[in-house]
Phi, psi and omega in degrees: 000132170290169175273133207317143158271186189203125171228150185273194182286145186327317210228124171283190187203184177259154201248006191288352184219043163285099208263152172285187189193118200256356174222161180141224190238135197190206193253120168214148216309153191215322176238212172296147197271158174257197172261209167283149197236137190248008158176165183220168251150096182246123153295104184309356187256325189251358211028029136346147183222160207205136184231118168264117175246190214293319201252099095121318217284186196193124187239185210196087181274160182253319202269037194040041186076038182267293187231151193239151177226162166324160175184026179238074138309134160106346194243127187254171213241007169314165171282128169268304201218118170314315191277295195227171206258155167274137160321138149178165183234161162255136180234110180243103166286176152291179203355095187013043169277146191223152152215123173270159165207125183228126168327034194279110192063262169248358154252118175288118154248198214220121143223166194218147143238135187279354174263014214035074166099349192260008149224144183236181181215161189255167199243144180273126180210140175303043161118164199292145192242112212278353206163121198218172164188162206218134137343096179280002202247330159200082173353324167263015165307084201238132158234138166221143171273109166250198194301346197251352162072061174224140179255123209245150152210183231213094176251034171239359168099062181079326189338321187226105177250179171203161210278153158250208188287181190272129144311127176314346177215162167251180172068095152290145176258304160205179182219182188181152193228161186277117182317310165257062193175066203274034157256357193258104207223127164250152159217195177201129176273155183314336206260333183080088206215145183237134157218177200213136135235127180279335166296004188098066198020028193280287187284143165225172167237115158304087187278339206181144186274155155211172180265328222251115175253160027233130189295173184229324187191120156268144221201120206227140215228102163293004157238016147222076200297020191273323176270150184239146174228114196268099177275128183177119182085337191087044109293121176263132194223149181243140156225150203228033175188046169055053184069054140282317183221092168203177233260180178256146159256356209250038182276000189272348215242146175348090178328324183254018179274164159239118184281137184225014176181158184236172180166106188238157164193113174266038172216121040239348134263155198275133204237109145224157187269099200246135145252155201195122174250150232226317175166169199332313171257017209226124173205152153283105168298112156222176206219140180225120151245022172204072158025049150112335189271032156190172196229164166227157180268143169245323186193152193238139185196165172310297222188143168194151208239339178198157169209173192197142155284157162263107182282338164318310197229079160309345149301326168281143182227131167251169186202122179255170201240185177243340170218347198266015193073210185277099197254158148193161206279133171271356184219069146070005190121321185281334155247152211212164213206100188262126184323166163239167195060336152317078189238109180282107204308328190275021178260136165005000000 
């Protein structure tokens, strides 16, 4: 059975003057609560959804986040941390390549699975991988930055790697590859250094400087790959012309927030997607329908930790959470429906 649905207010409005609000018409628990969820992740062919939460595990919905089942065979299931959730990201490709990279203790690792999910494996990687990102355009496409301030990458889906060119800077923060164009590679350093390469990494370029450290997610709007969206500092920067040039976007959005997860699409309207966290319990959902120069509020909530589009179905949107799992919206954000069985066992 689904979970009550929610609806916001008729009419968006602008968020720039927008107080917070820990009780009111917002998002509230409807089935089992999950755990923390520290990234999401849509297979673009099957739409399949894919939730990574705080202690390791990794779930899987079939029904478009209606209902959720187990999907970490293989994975191990230790607690990394009591206190805080581990970094880690999810990358869901075709046919059914999945790659997780998760924080265990003091090593980032790398792991994939080809089956979406009913078994993984961890990829042999030459020491902890401080940034990694995969070709979404050919799957077995691998880049990783490692602990030895090395750029390594991978065309057998890890199996193997080689070292690539030097880079203009060290301490990559994160990265990212152009959705149709898996040589085509950005990243951005701890120094706040933007670089770009079009060979696969042999060559880079330093297109552009920025202030707001420590970047956090480079974003690339798979359906217009010219723009980029930079997360850094809890700040937002834009570029439309693949890092050469770019602009602060978030001035529409609360000042005293924090942005803490993305989600772009530009089709069939350019659509982004901001969460802004306000304080521990209080975070804001909002939507840019002109790629960043105003804002509209969409939903008022405890807390929110990652979103994702369904590039198949651009109107579906999901959003994970710090207890309540996964909720999602079929229509672009405005009523929203929260999954059920997403339940992280090892939580509180």
């Amino acid at each position: 059975m689904l979970g009550r649905r929610f609806y916001s207010r008729p009419a968006l409005r602008q968020t720039g003057d927008a107080a917070p609000a820990s009780s009111g018409p917002g998002w509230r628990p409807s089935g089992p609560v999950g755990g923390w969820v520290l990234s999401l992740a849509v297979e673009p062919r099957s739409s399949q959804v894919f939730a990574l939460t705080e202690r390791s595990g990794v779930y899987r919905s079939d029904d478009r986040g209606v209902t959720w089942g187990s999907a970490h065979r293989g994975l191990p299931s230790e607690r990394v941390s009591r206190l805080l959730p581990a970094p880690g990201v999810l990358y869901a490709l075709a046919a059914e390549r999945i790659y997780r990279t998760i924080d265990r203790t003091i090593d980032r690792t790398i792991d994939r699975t080809i089956d979406a999910g009913t078994s993984w494996e961890e990829v042999a990687f030459p020491g902890p991988a401080l940034a990694a990102a995969v070709a979404p355009s050919a799957p077995e496409s691998l880049y990783a930055f490692a602990g030895g301030l090395e750029l390594l990458g991978s065309d057998d889906g890890g199996r193997s790697w080689r070292e690539l060119g030097d880079l203009p800077a060290l301490g990559i923060a994160c990265m990212t590859v152009d959705p149709g164009s898996p040589r085509t590679v950005y990243a951005a350093t701890v120094e706040g250094a933007f670089l770009r390469s079009r060979d696969g990494g042999g060559h880079w370029t330093v297109t552009a400087t920025l202030e707001s450290l420590p970047p956090q997610e480079l974003l690339v709007d798979a359906a217009a790959p010219s723009n980029l969206y930079l997360l850094a500092g809890g700040r937002l920067h834009r570029s439309l012309d693949r890092g050469d040039h770019w602009s602060r976007i978030d001035l529409g959005l609360p000042a005293e927030g924090r942005i803490g997860a993305l989600a772009a699409l530009s089709r069939p309207v350019p659509r982004l997607y901001a969460a802004v966290e306000l304080a521990p319990s209080a975070a804001l959902l909002s939507v840019s329908l002109d790629r960043g120069i105003t804002w509209q509020l969409l939903q008022k909530t405890d807390s929110l930790t990652a979103l994702a589009v369904d590039p198949a179905h651009p109107r579906r949107l999901y959003a994970g959470s710090r207890r309540q799992g996964v909720f999602w919206s079929a229509s672009s954000g405005t009523q929203w429906a929260q999954g059920r069985g997403l339940l992280d066992r090892d939580s509180p």
